[in-house]
Structures are given as structure tokens and as C-alpha cells.
N, C-alpha and C positions, 0 to 999 in steps of 0.2 A: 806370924806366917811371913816368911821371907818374899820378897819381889820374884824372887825367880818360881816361888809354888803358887802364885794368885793367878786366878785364870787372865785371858783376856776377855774384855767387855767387847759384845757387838751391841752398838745404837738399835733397840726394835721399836722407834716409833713408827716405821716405813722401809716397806723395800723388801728384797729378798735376802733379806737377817738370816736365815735358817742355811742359806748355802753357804755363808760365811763362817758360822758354825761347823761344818763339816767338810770344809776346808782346813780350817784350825786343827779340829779333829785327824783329817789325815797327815798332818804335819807332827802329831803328839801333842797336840797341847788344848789345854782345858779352855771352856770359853762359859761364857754366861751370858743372855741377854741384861741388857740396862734400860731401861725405863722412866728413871730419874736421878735427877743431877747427881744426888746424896751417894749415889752406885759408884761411881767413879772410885771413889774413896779407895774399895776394896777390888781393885783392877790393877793388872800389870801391863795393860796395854788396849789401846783400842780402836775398835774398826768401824770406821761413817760407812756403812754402803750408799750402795748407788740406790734410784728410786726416782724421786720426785723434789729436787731441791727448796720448790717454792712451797710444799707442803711440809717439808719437816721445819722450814722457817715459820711456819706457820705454831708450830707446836712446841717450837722454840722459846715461842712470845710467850707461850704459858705458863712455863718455868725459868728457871734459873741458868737454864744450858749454855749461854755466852759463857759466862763468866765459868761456870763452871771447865767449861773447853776448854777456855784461856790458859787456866791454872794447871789442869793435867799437862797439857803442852810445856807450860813454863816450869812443871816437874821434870820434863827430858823421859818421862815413858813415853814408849814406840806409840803411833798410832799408824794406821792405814784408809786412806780417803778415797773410795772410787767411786768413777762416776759423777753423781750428785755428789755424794760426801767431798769429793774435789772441789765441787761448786762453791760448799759452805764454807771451806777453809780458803779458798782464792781470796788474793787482795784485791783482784776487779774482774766484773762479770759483765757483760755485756750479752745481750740478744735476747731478751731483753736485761739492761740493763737493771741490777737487786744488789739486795743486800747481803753480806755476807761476812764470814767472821775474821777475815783478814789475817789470818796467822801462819798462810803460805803465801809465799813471795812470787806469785803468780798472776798473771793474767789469762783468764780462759772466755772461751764464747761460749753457750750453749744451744746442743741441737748440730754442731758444726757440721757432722758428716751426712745430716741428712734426719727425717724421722724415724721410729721404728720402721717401716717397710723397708728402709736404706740398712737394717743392720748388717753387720758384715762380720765374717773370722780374718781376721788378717792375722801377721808372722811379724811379730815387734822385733826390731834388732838392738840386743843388750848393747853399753859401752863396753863389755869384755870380748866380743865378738859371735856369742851365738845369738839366739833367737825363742822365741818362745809362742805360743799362741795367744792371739789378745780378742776377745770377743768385744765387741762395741757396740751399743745398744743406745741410740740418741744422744753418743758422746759427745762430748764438749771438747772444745781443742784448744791447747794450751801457747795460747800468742805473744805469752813474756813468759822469761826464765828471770827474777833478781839475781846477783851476785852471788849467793850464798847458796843458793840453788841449784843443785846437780843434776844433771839428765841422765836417766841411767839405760832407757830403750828410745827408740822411735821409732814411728811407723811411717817411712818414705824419708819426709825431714821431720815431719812434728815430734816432737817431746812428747812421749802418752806414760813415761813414768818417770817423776823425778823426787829428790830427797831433800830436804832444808831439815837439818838435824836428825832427830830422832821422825819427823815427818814424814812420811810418803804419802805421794800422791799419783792414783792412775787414771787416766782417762776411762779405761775401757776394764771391765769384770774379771779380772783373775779369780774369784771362786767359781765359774765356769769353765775352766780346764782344769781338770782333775791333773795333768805333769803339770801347772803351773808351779814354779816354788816361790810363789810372791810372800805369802805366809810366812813360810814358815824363813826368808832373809829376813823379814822384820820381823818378826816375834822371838822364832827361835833363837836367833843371834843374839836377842835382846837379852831373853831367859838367859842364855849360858852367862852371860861375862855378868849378871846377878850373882852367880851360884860360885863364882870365883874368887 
């Protein structure tokens, strides 16, 4: 099976896995939940939702998923990190200060904008010039950008989606706006130049 016909993996050990799903879904493209490390294997790309960061590190510790993350990354297949999933991929985390897997060139805080009661719809501004709708739910705010690190929206000034390679990472839920097309820029993009 070629790269470009393997679904994309969503992480379901926490979170709202299912809208990510069907997000993919309205983009065309196939998805699967994962489970365990071993899953990656047969994925063409994949998505950390948002959740509870301190509790998927928690189930982290049970398995192999470091190293395994490590490796899909250092394959150059797409992934997408929002939210928590932003959290685990961050090079530092502060509020409280954790652990995390260090493989985006980022600094974030967590909780930045406030708690669930603070959640808000804001209108993130692309670096192409439009805009799109970003829901934020106990986001976390991205207080360094590395080098190599692209900011592609913001919300005021903050960086709420930026790309280090084949990487993205969003502060705030794109599978909670159905016009989002956060998806299907990294996945679909990813599938075609496979298929070419």
C-alpha cells in the first residue's frame, strides 16, 4: 500500500479523537484510531488532539510512545498537534512547568487564555491574509517560535498555528469548525505529492 492510500492515525488514548475523525472524513481522507505504538507503522500521517496533556503523558509512560513519536516525526510524515497535543510536542512548557517530547521548536504556557469558562471563538489571521475561525478551549499560548519554525495564523499577535516541517501545531481546535481547512493543508497536501 502506498503512502498516499494509508489512512491518517488519530492518538485515542484521550480527548475528542472522534471529531478529528470526521474532520479528516470531510476533507476525503481515511483515518483510524491508534492505540499503540506498533499502529504508527501502518499510518500516513497523524493527529495528537487536544484533551488533557498531563494525562496522556501519563499513558505515555505505559508504553513506548516517545520513541515511537520520535521516529514517525523523523520519517517527515505530516502530523497535527492541537491543543494538548501542542503541549506534548513543545520544547518547554511552563504553567505548570512538565514534561514533554520536545520535537517542536516551541515554547508554550498552559491554560494561557484563561479556564474552560474563559473559552472563546476567535478569527485567527492566516500569513496569506485571510482568516478563519479558531475555537480555544484552556489554550495554551505559544511564547517562542525556534528558527525553523513558521507561523502561519495569529490571534491578535500570538502564534496559534505554526509548522517546523512536516509538523503543525495549533493552539486552539480546528476539528470544531466544520470551514476549517487545517486538515485537510496537512494531510491532503501531504497525500497528493505521495501519489506523484
Amino acid at each position: 500500500m502506498s503512502a498516499g492510500n494509508e489512512p491518517v492515525g488519530v492518538l485515542a488514548l484521550q480527548g475528542d479523537f472522534e471529531r478529528h475523525r470526521q474532520a479528516l472524513a470531510g476533507a476525503g481522507l481515511g483515518s483510524r484510531e491508534i492505540r499503540r505504538p506498533a499502529e504508527l507503522e501502518s499510518i500516513s500521517g497523524l493527529v495528537l488532539p487536544g484533551g488533557e496533556s498531563t494525562t496522556m503523558l501519563k499513558f505515555f509512560s505505559l508504553d513506548a510512545w516517545p520513541g515511537a513519536i520520535e521516529a514517525f516525526v523523523a520519517g517527515g510524515r505530516p502530523v497535527l498537534a492541537t491543543c494538548a497535543g501542542l503541549i506534548l510536542l513543545a520544547r518547554r512548557v511552563e504553567n505548570p512547568r512538565q514534561q514533554s517530547l520536545r520535537l517542536l521548536d516551541v515554547d508554550v504556557v498552559r491554560n494561557a487564555y484563561g479556564r474552560q469558562l474563559d473559552s472563546f471563538l476567535g478569527k485567527a489571521r492566516l500569513s496569506d491574509g485571510g482568516e478563519i475561525e479558531a475555537v480555544y478551549i484552556r489554550a495554551p499560548k505559544i511564547v517562542r517560535t525556534g528558527g525553523a519554525v513558521e507561523v502561519l495564523a495569529r490571534q491578535g499577535s500570538d502564534p496559534v498555528l505554526v509548522r517546523e516541517g512536516a509538523v503543525w501545531g495549533a493552539t486552539f481546535h480546528p476539528e470544531l469548525t466544520p470551514a476549517s481547512s487545517i486538515h485537510s493543508r496537512v494531510f491532503a497536501d501531504a497525500a497528493a505529492r505521495c501519489r506523484v
